[in-house]
Every structure is written in structure tokens, then in C-alpha cells.
DRENTI-65533 format. One line per 10 residues: number of its first residue (from 1); their letters; for each residue x, y, z of C-alpha. Coordinates in nm, 3 decimals. Example, Ala and Ser with C-alpha at 12.3 -4.5 7.8 and 13.67 -1.06 7.14 Angstrom:
2
1	as	1.230,-0.450,0.780  1.367,-0.106,0.714
% end
This chain:
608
1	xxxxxxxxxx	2.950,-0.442,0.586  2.912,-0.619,0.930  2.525,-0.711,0.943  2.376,-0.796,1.290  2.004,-0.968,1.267  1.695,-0.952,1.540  1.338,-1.099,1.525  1.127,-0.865,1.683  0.837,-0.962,1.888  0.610,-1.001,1.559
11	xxxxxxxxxx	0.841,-1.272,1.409  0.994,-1.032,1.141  1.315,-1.092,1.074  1.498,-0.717,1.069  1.867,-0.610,0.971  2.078,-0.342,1.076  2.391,-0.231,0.905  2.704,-0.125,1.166  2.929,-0.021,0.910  3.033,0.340,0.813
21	xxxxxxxxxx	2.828,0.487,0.613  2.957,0.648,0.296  2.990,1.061,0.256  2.695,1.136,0.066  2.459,0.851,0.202  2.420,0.835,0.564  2.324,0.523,0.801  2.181,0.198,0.634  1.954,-0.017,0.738  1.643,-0.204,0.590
31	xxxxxxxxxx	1.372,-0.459,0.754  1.065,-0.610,0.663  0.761,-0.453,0.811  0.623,-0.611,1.152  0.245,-0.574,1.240  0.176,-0.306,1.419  0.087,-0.315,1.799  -0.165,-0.155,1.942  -0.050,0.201,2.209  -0.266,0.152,2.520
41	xxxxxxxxxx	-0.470,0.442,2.621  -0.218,0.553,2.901  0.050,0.514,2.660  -0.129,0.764,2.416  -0.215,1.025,2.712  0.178,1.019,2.890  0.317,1.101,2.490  0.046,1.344,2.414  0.182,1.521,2.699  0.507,1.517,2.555
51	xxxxxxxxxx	0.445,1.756,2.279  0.620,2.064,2.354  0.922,1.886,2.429  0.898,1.644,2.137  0.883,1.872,1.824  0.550,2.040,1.668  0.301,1.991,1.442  0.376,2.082,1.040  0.216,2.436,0.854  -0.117,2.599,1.003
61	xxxxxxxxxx	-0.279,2.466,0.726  -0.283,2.145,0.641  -0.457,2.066,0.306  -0.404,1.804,0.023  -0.142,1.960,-0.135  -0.250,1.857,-0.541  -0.654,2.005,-0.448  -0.949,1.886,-0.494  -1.194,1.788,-0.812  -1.475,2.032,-0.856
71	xxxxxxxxxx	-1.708,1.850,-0.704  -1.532,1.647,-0.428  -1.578,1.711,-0.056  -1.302,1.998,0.022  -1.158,2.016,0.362  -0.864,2.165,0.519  -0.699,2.174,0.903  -0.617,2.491,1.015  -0.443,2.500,1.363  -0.584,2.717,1.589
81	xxxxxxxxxx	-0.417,2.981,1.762  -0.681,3.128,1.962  -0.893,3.403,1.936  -0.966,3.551,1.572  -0.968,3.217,1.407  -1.349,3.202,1.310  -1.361,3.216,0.960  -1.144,3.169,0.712  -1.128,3.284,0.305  -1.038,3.134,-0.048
91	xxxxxxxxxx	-0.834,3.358,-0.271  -0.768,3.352,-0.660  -0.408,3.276,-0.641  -0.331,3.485,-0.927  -0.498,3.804,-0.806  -0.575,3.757,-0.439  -0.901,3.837,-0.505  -1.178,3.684,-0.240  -1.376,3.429,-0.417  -1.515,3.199,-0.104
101	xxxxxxxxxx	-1.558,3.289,0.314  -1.645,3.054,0.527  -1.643,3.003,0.918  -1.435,2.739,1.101  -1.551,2.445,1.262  -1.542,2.425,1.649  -1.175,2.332,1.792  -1.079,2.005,1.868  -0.761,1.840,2.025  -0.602,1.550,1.825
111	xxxxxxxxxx	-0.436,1.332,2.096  -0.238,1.152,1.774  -0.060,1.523,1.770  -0.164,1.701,2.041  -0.273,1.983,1.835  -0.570,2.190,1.800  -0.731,2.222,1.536  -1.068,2.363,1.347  -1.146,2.258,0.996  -1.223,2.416,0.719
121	xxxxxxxxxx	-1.483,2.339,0.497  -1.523,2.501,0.136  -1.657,2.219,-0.077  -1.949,2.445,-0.190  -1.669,2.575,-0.416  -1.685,2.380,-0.761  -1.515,2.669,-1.003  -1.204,2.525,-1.151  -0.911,2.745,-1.087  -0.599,2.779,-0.849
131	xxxxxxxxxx	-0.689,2.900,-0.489  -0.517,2.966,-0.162  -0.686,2.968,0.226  -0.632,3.232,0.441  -0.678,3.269,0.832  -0.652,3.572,1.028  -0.330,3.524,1.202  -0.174,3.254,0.978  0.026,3.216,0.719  -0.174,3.139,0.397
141	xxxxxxxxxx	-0.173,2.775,0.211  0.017,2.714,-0.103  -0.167,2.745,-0.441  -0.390,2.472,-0.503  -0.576,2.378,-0.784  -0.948,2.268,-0.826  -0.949,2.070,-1.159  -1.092,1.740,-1.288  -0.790,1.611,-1.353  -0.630,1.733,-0.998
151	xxxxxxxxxx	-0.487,1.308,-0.918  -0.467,1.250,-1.283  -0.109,1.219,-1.267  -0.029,1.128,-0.931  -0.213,0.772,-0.981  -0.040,0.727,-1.297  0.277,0.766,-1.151  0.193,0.505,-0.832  0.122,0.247,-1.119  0.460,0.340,-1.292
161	xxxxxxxxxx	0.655,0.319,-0.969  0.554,-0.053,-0.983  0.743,-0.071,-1.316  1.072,0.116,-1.169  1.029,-0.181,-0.949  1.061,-0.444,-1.176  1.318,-0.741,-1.191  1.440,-0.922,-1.448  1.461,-0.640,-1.686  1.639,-0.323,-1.794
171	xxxxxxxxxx	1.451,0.007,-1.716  1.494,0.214,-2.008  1.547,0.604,-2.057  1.246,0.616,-2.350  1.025,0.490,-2.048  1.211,0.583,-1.720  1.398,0.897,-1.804  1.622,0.996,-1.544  1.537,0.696,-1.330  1.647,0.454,-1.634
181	xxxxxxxxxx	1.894,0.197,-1.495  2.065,-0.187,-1.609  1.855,-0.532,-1.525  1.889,-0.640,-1.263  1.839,-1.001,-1.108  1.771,-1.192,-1.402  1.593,-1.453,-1.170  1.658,-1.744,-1.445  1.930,-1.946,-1.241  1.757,-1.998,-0.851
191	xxxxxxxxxx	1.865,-2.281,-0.598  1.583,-2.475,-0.408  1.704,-2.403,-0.072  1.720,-2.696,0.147  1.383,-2.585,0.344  1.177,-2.607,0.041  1.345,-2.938,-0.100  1.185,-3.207,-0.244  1.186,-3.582,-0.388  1.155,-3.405,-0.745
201	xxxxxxxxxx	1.343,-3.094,-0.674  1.609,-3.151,-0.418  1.843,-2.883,-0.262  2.042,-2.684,-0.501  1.804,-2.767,-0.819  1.842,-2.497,-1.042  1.460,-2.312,-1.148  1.424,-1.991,-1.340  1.142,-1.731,-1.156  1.246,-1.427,-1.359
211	xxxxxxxxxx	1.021,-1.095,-1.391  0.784,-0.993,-1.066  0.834,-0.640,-0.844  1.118,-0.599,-0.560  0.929,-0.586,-0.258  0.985,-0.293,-0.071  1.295,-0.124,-0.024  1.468,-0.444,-0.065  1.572,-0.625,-0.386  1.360,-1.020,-0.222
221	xxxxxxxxxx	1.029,-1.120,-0.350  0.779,-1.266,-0.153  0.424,-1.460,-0.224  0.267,-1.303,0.080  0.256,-0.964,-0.020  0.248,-1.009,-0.371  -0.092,-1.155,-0.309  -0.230,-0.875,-0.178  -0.063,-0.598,-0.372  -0.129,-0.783,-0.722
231	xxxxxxxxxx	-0.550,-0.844,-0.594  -0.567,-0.476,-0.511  -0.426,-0.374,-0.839  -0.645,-0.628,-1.041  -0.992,-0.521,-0.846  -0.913,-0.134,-0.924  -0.909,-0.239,-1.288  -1.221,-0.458,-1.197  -1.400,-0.212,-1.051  -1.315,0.094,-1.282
241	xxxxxxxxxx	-1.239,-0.020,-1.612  -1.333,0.222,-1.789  -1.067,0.480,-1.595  -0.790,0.243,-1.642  -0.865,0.193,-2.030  -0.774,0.576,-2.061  -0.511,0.509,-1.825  -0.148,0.499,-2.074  0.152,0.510,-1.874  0.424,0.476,-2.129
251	xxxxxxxxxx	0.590,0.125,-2.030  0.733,-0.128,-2.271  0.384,-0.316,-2.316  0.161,0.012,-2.361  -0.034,-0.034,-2.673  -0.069,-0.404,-2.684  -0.442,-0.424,-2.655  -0.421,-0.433,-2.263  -0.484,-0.135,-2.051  -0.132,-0.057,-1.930
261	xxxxxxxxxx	-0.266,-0.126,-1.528  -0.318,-0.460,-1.624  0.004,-0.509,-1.854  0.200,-0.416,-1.497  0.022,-0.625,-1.301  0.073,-0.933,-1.561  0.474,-0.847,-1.505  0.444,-0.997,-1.104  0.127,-1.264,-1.215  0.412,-1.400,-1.448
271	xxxxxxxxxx	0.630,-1.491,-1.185  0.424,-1.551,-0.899  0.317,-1.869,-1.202  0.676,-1.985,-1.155  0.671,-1.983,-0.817  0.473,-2.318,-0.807  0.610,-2.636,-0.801  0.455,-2.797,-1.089  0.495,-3.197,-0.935  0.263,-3.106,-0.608
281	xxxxxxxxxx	0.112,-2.717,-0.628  0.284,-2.631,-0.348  0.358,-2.239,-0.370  0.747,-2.131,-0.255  0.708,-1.843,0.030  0.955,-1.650,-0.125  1.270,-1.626,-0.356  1.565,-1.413,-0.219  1.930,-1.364,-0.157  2.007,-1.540,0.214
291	xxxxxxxxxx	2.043,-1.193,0.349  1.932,-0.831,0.229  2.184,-0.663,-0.039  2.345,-0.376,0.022  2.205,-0.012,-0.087  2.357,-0.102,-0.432  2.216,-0.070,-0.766  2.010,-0.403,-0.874  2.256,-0.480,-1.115  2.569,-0.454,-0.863
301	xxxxxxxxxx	2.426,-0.699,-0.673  2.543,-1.086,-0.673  2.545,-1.375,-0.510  2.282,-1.697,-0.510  1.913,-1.643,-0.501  1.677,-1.905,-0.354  1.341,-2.006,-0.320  1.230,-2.069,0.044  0.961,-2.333,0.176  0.658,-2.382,0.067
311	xxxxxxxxxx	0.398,-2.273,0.275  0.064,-2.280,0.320  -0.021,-1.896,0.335  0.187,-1.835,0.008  -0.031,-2.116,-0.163  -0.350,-1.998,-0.075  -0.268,-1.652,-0.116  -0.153,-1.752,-0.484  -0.471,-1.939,-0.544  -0.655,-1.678,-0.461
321	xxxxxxxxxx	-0.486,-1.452,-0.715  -0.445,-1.653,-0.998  -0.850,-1.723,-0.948  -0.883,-1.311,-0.972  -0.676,-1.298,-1.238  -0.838,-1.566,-1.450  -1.147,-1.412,-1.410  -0.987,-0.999,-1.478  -0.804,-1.159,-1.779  -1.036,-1.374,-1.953
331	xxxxxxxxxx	-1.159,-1.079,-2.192  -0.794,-1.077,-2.300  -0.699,-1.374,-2.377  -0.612,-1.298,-2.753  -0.350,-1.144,-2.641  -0.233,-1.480,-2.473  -0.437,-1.765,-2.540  -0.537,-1.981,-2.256  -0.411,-1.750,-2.036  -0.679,-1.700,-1.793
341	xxxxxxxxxx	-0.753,-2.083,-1.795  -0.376,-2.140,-1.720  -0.438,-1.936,-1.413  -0.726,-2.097,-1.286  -0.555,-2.462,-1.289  -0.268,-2.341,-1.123  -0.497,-2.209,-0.871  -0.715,-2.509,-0.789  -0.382,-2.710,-0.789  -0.271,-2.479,-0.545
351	xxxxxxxxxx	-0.563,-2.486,-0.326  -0.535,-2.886,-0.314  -0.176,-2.865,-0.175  -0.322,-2.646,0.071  -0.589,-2.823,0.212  -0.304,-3.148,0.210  -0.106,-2.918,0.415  -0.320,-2.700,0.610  -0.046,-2.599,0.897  0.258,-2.522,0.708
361	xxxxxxxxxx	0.362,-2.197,0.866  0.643,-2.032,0.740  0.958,-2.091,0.938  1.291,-1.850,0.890  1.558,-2.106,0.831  1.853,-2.043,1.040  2.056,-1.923,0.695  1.833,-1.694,0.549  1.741,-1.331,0.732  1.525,-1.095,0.492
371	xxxxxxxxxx	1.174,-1.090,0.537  0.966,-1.370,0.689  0.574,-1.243,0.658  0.460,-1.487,0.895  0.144,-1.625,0.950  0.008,-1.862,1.145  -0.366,-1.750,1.139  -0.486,-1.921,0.828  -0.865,-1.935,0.859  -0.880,-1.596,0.620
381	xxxxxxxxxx	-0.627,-1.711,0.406  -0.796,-2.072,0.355  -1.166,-1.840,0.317  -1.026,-1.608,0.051  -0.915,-1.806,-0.132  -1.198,-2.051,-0.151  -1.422,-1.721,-0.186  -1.186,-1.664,-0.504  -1.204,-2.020,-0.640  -1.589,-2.070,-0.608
391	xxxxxxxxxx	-1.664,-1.725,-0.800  -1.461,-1.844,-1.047  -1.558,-2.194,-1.055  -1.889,-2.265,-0.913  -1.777,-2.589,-0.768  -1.947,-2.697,-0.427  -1.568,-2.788,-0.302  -1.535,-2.458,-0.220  -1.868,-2.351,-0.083  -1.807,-2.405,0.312
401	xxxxxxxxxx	-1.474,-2.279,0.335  -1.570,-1.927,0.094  -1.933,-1.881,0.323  -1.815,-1.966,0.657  -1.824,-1.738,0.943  -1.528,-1.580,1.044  -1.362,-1.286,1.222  -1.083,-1.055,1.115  -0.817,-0.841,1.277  -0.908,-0.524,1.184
411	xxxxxxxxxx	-1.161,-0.331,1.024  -0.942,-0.328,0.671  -0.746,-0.582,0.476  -0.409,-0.640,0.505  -0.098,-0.882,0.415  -0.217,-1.101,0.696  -0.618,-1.021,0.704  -0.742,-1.088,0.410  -1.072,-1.217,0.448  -1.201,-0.858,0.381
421	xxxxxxxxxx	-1.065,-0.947,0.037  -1.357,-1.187,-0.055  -1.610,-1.028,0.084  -1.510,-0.707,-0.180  -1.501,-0.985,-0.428  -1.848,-1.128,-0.352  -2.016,-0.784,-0.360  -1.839,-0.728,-0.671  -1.950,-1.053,-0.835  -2.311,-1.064,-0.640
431	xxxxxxxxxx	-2.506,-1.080,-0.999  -2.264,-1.359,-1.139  -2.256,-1.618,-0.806  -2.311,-1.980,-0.835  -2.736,-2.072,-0.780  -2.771,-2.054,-0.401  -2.490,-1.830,-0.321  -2.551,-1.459,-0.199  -2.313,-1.156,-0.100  -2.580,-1.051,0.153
441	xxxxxxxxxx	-2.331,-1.170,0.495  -2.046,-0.997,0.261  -2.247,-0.674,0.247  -2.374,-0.673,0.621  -2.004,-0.716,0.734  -1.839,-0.416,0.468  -2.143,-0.179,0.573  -2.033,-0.261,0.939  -1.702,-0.174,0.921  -1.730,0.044,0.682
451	xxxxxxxxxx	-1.999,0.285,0.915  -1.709,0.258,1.217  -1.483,0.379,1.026  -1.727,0.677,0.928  -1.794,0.731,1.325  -1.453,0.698,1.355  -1.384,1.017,1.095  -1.681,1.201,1.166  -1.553,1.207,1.539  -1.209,1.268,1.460
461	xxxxxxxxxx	-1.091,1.661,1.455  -0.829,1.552,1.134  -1.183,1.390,1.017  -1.025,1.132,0.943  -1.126,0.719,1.009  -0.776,0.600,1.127  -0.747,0.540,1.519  -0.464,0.678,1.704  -0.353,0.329,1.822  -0.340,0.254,1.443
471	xxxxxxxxxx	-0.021,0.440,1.397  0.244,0.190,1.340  0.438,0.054,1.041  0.249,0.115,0.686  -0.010,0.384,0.901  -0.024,0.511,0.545  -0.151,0.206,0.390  -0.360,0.129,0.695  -0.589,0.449,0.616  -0.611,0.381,0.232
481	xxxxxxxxxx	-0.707,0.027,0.302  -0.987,0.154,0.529  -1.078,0.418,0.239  -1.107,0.118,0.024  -1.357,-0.033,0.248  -1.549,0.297,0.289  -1.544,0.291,-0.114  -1.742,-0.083,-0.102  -1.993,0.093,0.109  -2.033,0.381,-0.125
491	xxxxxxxxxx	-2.058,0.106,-0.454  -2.324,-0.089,-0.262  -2.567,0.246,-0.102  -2.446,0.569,-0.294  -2.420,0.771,0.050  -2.201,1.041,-0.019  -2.068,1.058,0.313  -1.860,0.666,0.290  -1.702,0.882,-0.021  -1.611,1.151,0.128
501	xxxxxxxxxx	-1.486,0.985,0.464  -1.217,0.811,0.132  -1.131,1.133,0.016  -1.031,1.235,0.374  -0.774,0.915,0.367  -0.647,1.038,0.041  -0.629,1.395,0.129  -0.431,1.239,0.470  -0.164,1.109,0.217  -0.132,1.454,0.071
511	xxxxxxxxxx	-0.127,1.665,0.332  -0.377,1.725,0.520  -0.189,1.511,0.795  0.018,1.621,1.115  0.352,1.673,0.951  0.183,1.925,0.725  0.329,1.715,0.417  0.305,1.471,0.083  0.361,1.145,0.164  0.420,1.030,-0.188
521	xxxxxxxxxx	0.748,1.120,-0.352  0.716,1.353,-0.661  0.435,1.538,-0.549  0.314,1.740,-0.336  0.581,2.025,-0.089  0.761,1.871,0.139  0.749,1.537,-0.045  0.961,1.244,0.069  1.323,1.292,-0.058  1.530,1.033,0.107
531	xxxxxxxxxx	1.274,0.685,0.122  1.384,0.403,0.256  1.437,0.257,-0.106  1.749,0.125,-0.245  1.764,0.270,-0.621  1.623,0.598,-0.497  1.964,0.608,-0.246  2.209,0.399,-0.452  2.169,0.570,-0.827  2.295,0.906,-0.767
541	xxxxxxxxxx	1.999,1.123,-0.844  1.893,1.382,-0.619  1.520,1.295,-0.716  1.384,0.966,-0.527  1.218,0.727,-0.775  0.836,0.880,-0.828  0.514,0.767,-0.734  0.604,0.601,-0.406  0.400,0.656,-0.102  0.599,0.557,0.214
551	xxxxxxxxxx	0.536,0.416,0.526  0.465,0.682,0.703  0.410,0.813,1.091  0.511,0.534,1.312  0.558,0.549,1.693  0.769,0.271,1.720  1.048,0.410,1.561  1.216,0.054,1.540  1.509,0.178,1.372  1.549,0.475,1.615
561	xxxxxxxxxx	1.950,0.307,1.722  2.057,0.344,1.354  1.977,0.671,1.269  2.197,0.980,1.298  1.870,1.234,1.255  1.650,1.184,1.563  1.304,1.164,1.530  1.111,1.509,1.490  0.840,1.400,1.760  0.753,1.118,2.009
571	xxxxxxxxxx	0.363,1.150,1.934  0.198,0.910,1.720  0.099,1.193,1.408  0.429,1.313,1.402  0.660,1.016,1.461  0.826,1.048,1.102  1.149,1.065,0.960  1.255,1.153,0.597  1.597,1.001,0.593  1.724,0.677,0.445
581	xxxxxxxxxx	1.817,0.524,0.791  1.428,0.497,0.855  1.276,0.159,0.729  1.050,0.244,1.009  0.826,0.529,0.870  1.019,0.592,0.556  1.033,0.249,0.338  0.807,0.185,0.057  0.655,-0.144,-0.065  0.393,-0.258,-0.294
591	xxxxxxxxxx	0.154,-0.343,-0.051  0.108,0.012,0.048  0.117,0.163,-0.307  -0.169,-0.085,-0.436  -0.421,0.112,-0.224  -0.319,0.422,-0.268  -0.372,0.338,-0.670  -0.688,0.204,-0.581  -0.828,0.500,-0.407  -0.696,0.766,-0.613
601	xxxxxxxx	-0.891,0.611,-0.937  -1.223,0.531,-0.706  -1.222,0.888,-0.578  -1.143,1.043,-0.991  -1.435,0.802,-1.101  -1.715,0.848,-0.859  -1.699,1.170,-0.760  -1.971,1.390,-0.948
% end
């Protein structure tokens, strides 16, 4: 295959594939995701405008497609179609029989999708049972259940898709079924590329950094977003233990005295450890192949693997995690002993190669081209993970850094804004703090954001808290990051309404969105079927790999030149694709699974 590289604008490195694609496959591509940029108000109102032309909106009604718990908020979008539209009705799906009426809300014009729309709201119903809307004029939903156990499954499988991800190991048919497959990338013979050399470990020393997840769609693992992904995973279980204990997913360590959420996360912790150099603490950005694999099986692919520069986002991102998980592990260390203190001293070590090195951006060398996540605003990075460090230490060293004042880049966390990820940690930990240190600036600045992004959903005719200038690559994650922000508000006032604005996010994911569809392959109709995902393309299954959410709507459409299938739409909503060729809306990656675990358990456990 003839590979041609680009850095877009945002510094990530992308790849395109210009060979022929196979019969049965289609167009390759793959990239790392860029952050998004911001649509300017005109840009928004001249492709609103363009909706006619540019493909519609999804089914009339738009609902999350795997219902509701009894006694969740219940919404649903029904576009409107003019006059006769003012109520709407709940049947049994079984015998049709009315069971709830209700009257529409007033109409309101989404510019993300240039639709119309009038909501329906029928959370007064609690009865368990299966159900379907109706609208004069419109074709009726699909079943849908109302159940207690209605995202039982679905966040079991986004925890087991992390497993289907692993390296380093076989994925067996008693635990994978279908989706069982060879190891792949054993990880225990790595070079020290010439970028991250040093005195003790010059270029082409030979490390083993087996185990951890596969990024994304690609078969590289990077520090970056493992930080994030592996924090979001470990503060679920934090937060909810007691859902997670009951939690059994059927992987190789189920049964071992850890809950099974924290047995998958431990796969990743494991080698994000190796990842250190042990003579400094420096923390390698990433280990990797020089350029992306082909859409090959893991265990197909060959070649040299390397570990790339140390940097200094990597290394604080890793202290920060290995503080977290020190702190989430130490009620199990009999299952490892010293364990959690392990973690902790590779964090502090960590955090003093940091502050020796305080401006080591990453830097693509010339030879390598998968991802880059590049940084070079550290001040979160350097906060976080002092935050992390001084909960789990006490120490004074890490009081200024962990308390100072600070801004972020969006209302939500993300790979490269992660100072939101502290203050969730200090509200957490606010009855366990070191003498003289409060969560009260944590809690003023979560509320904050947290009642925008209510404004934000209350206001919005999807009722729902992402902006329209927030659809760009990961728009899926972006809302379930905000929903885990709304979900710190709920934990620190009980208003219902923070809680509800979260469901909305999840029911987004499910549904109730402008394409009319699931976003997470495996459930929900339409689900994703061809994801940006190399096992899901390369292993011959008609199935994708379950439990991954993609990308989702993204206006950019970056990879627009290598796909056969154009686009359905121009307009932000509907900008998505479900074919292979799209890394742009249609890849998957940890990062955006870890919230949509996160949310799914906080909605099943605080709902009542």
C-alpha cells in the first residue's frame, strides 16, 4: 500500500491509504483525532441553509432506542410536520392498547439539523413494559422497553469492548465468542527510538511494554489518552462501587476478588508502569509501529515497535493516574501486594521528571507518522496531576500547583483539558483532604459549568447541552463528557434536573440524535456496522466488534477525499458516515468509550 502523510492544522499527524481497496472492504484510511475547531456563526447559518440539498434528518421519532428506567426522565423528538402534531400517545406494544397521551412541546428549529422539532415528554410513565409513540401523521417508534435493567447490558458490553481491545494477549472464544481472535503484539521486544534515547537506554535498547488497549482504530498505544480513558474508568468504579461489584463481564480475570471493571482497567495500568524509564521517571509518549498497520488482523501485523520521547504531558498525565489508581486499588492489594504503593512511587517519580522538564512538548520525529496527541498547554496537565498526588499524599510539594487558579478549554474534560479531572477528584475526596485543603473552588467551578450546560439543554429543541459549534471529531464523547460534569453537579446538590440534562446525553448516543440512530455498535437499529476499527473490518465477521461507541457527527469530514460513499449531509447533526473509509465520524477509541461507561452506570445508579 502506497501511504501519503499530512499534519493538519491541529498538529495531528493523519494517513491516507491510495491503494485499491480489496472486493469486500472498500477505501482505507485511519488518523488520529485532531481537536475540534470551532464553526463560526455565519458558517452554521450558510449550511443550515443547505439542508434540502444536503440529505435529511433520520425517523420522525427520535428516541433512545434501548428505553428508559422506570423512573428516569423520558423524552423523545418527534419532527414536526405541521398541523395535527399536538399530542402524541404511548401504546402497549403487544396489544396497541393506549396506556399514556400526552401533548407536544412547542416547535423549535435545530440549526445543528435544520429540523423542526417538538418533544415529547412521557416520564410520568413508570410501569415496566414494552411501549411504542405514536403521532398523528407519523410513522410510530420501534418497541421500547421501560425496565430497570434497560442499559444493563449495553454498559457491560462498553467495558468488554476494552478487553476485545487488548494487546499482548489472545482473545479467546470462552470469553469473546465470535469476536475470539490470536495475540497480537506481544509488546516484549520494543526499540528506544532515537528521540527518546538516553545515556542508560540508548537507541535501539531492547524493553518489553507488553499488555495495555490499542488506541482507537489503530493497533499504537499512547500515554496521552490512556490517561484519560484509564482515570474515567477508575472514578466510575470510585464513584459507584457498589454497581460495578455486581458488574461480571466474563473476561479471563473475572472472579479473582476484583470487580471485573477494575481487573480491565489493571490490563492498561500494567503497561502504562512499563512505560517509565526507571533511571530518571521520565514517561515515553507513546510505543508504536513508525507508521499505522494496515486493516490486518493484530496478529498479521509485523515489523519493529518503538517507544517515542519522553514528554512532559505523558509524565504528568501518568502521575496523575498511577496516584488514582493507588488510591482505587489500595483495598485490593491482597490480590497484589504493594501494588497500590508501587503506583504511587512511580507517580511522584514521575512528577519530579516533570517539574525537571517542564517544556518537553511532544515532537513527531520525521520517521514516525501515527498519532502525535500534542500538547503544548501544560498548566492543566502540571495541576492534575499535582491535584492527584496531594490527595494521595498530603505533601505540601504539591499544594500550589493542585490549588492554583486556572482556566480550561471547554466546559468538559478532555485528552488535552484535564484540569476538570481534579476538580471531580477533589469533590470526590472533599471529606479525606489534607488539614487546610477544601474542594469549595472545585465545587464553585463544576456547578458553573455544569448550570451552562443545563441552560445550554434546557434551551436546546434536541434538549440537549452540546453546542452546535461543538460538532467535530469525538462530538459523541464531547456530550458524555459534559453529562459527566452535569453528574458532579447532581452528586454535590441532588437537583434532578443536572440528572436528567445526563440522561439527555445518553439518550443522544442512542438515538434520540439527528440521524435517528445508535451510535454504539450492537445495540440499538441502525447501529454502526462498518466503524472505523481494524478487527471489526479485517476478521471477516459481518458483526463489528460490540460495545463501541464511535465518533460520531462531524462537519469536518476530514476524510471526505478517501471515501467512495459521500457524506449523507453537510449540516453539523447529520455530518455522519457509517463506512470504514470514515476515521472522521466513524472511528472508535478509548477515550470516547470511558464516558460513555461512566454515564451509563451514573444514570442506572442514581436514578430513583
Amino acid at each position: 500500500m502506497n501511504f501519503t502523510a499530512r499534519i493538519d492544522r491541529s498538529g495531528r499527524a493523519a494517513r491516507h491509504a491510495s491503494a485499491q481497496p480489496t472486493p469486500d472492504t472498500g477505501p482505507r484510511a485511519a488518523s488520529r483525532r485532531p481537536r475540534g475547531r470551532r464553526a463560526s456563526p455565519v458558517l452554521l447559518a450558510c449550511l443550515a441553509l443547505l439542508a434540502g440539498a444536503s440529505g435529511a434528518a433520520g425517523a420522525a421519532v427520535k428516541l433512545n432506542q434501548l428505553g428508559f428506567l422506570p423512573a428516569s426522565q423520558k423524552l423523545a423528538v418527534v419532527t414536526d410536520a405541521g398541523a395535527g402534531q399536538d399530542s402524541f400517545a404511548l401504546v402497549d406494544a403487544a396489544s396497541g392498547k393506549t396506556v399514556f397521551e400526552g401533548r407536544l412541546g412547542a416547535p423549535g428549529t435545530w440549526d445543528a439539523s435544520g429540523e423542526t422539532v417538538r418533544v415529547a415528554d412521557f416520564s410520568a410513565l413508570r410501569t415496566p413494559g414494552s411501549y411504542k409513540l405514536r403521532v398523528n401523521g407519523q410513522p410510530e417508534s420501534k418497541p421500547f422497553p421501560v425496565a430497570a435493567d434497560a442499559y444493563r447490558a449495553l454498559d457491560a458490553a462498553a467495558i468488554k469492548a476494552y478487553y476485545y481491545q487488548r494487546a499482548s494477549i489472545a482473545i479467546e472464544p470462552r470469553y469473546a465468542g465470535t469476536w475470539a481472535r490470536p495475540l497480537g503484539h506481544p509488546d516484549n521486544h520494543v526499540l528506544v527510538h532515537e528521540s527518546a534515547a538516553s545515556k542508560e537506554r540508548p537507541a535501539g535498547t531492547v524493553i518489553s511494554s507488553p499488555k495495555g488497549w490499542y488506541d482507537a482504530g489503530d493497533y499504537n498505544k499512547y500515554i496521552v489518552n490512556s490517561g484519560i480513558s484509564t482515570y474515567t474508568l477508575l472514578a466510575a468504579y470510585e464513584h459507584f462501587p457498589q454497581f460495578f461489584d455486581a458488574l461480571a463481564l466474563n473476561i479471563p480475570e473475572s472472579g479473582n476478588g476484583l470487580p471485573d471493571l477494575l481487573n480491565e482497567a489493571l490490563w492498561n495500568l500494567e503497561w502504562m508502569a512499563t512505560m517509565q524509564d526507571p533511571n530518571d521517571g521520565g514517561v515515553y509518549h507513546k510505543l508504536t509501529n513508525k507508521q499505522f498497520d494496515a486493516f490486518i488482523m493484530p496478529d498479521k501485523a509485523t515489523g519493529p515497535r518503538y517507544v517515542v520521547q519522553k514528554s512532559t504531558a505523558a509524565t504528568l498525565d501518568f502521575a496523575a493516574v498511577m496516584a488514582v489508581a493507588s488510591r482505587v486499588l489500595a483495598p485490593f492489594d491482597k490480590q497484589d501486594p504493594g501494588r497500590s504503593k508501587r503506583y504511587l512511587a512511580q507517580a511522584e517519580k514521575a512528577w519530579a521528571w516533570a517539574v525537571a522538564h517542564p517544556d518537553a512538548v511532544y515532537k513527531q520525529p520525521a520517521d514516525i507518522g501515527t498519532g502525535d496527541y500534542g500538547d503544548n498547554k501544560l498548566d492543566d496537565e502540571f495541576s492534575w496531576a499535582a491535584t492527584e498526588l496531594l490527595i494521595a499524599t498530603g505533601k505540601d510539594a504539591y499544594r500550589a500547583r493542585a490549588l492554583a487558579a486556572g482556566t480550561t478549554r471547554g466546559l468538559a474534560p478532555g485528552w488535552a483539558d484535564v484540569r476538570q479531572l481534579g476538580w471531580i477528584s477533589l469533590v470526590q475526596q472533599r471529606e479525606h483532604l489534607p488539614k487546610g485543603v477544601d474542594a469549595a473552588d472545585a465545587r464553585r467551578q463544576i456547578l458553573a459549568a455544569a448550570d451552562t450546560l443545563l441552560a445550554r439543554a434546557q434551551a436546546s429543541p434536541y434538549r440537549i447541552s452540546m453546542a452546535t459549534s461543538e460538532f467535530n471529531w469525538g462530538s459523541n464523547s464531547g456530550i458524555l463528557n459534559e453529562a459527566m460534569m452535569l453528574v458532579q453537579a447532581y452528586r454535590l446538590t441532588g437537583r434532578a434536573d443536572y440528572l436528567q440534562a445526563a440522561q439527555s446525553a445518553l439518550d443522544y448516543v442512542m438515538g434520540r440524535n439527528g440521524p435517528g440512530r445508535s451510535f454504539v455498535t450492537g445495540f440499538g437499529a441502525p447501529s454502526p456496522m462498518h466503524p472505523h476499527h481494524r478487527p471489526s473490518e479485517a476478521d471477516g465477521i459481518a458483526a463489528p466488534v460490540p460495545g463501541w461507541m464511535v465518533g460520531g457527527p462531524n462537519p469536518g469530514q476530514q476524510d471526505l477525499a478517501g471515501c467512495k460513499l459521500p457524506y449523507p449531509s453537510k449540516l453539523p447533526a447529520l455530518s455522519y458516515l457509517d463506512d470504514v473509509c470514515s476515521y472522521a465520524s466513524g472511528e472508535v477509541a478509548i477515550n470516547w468509550n470511558a464516558p460513555l461507561v461512566y454515564v451509563t452506570a451514573a444514570v442506572q445508579a442514581l436514578v430513583r
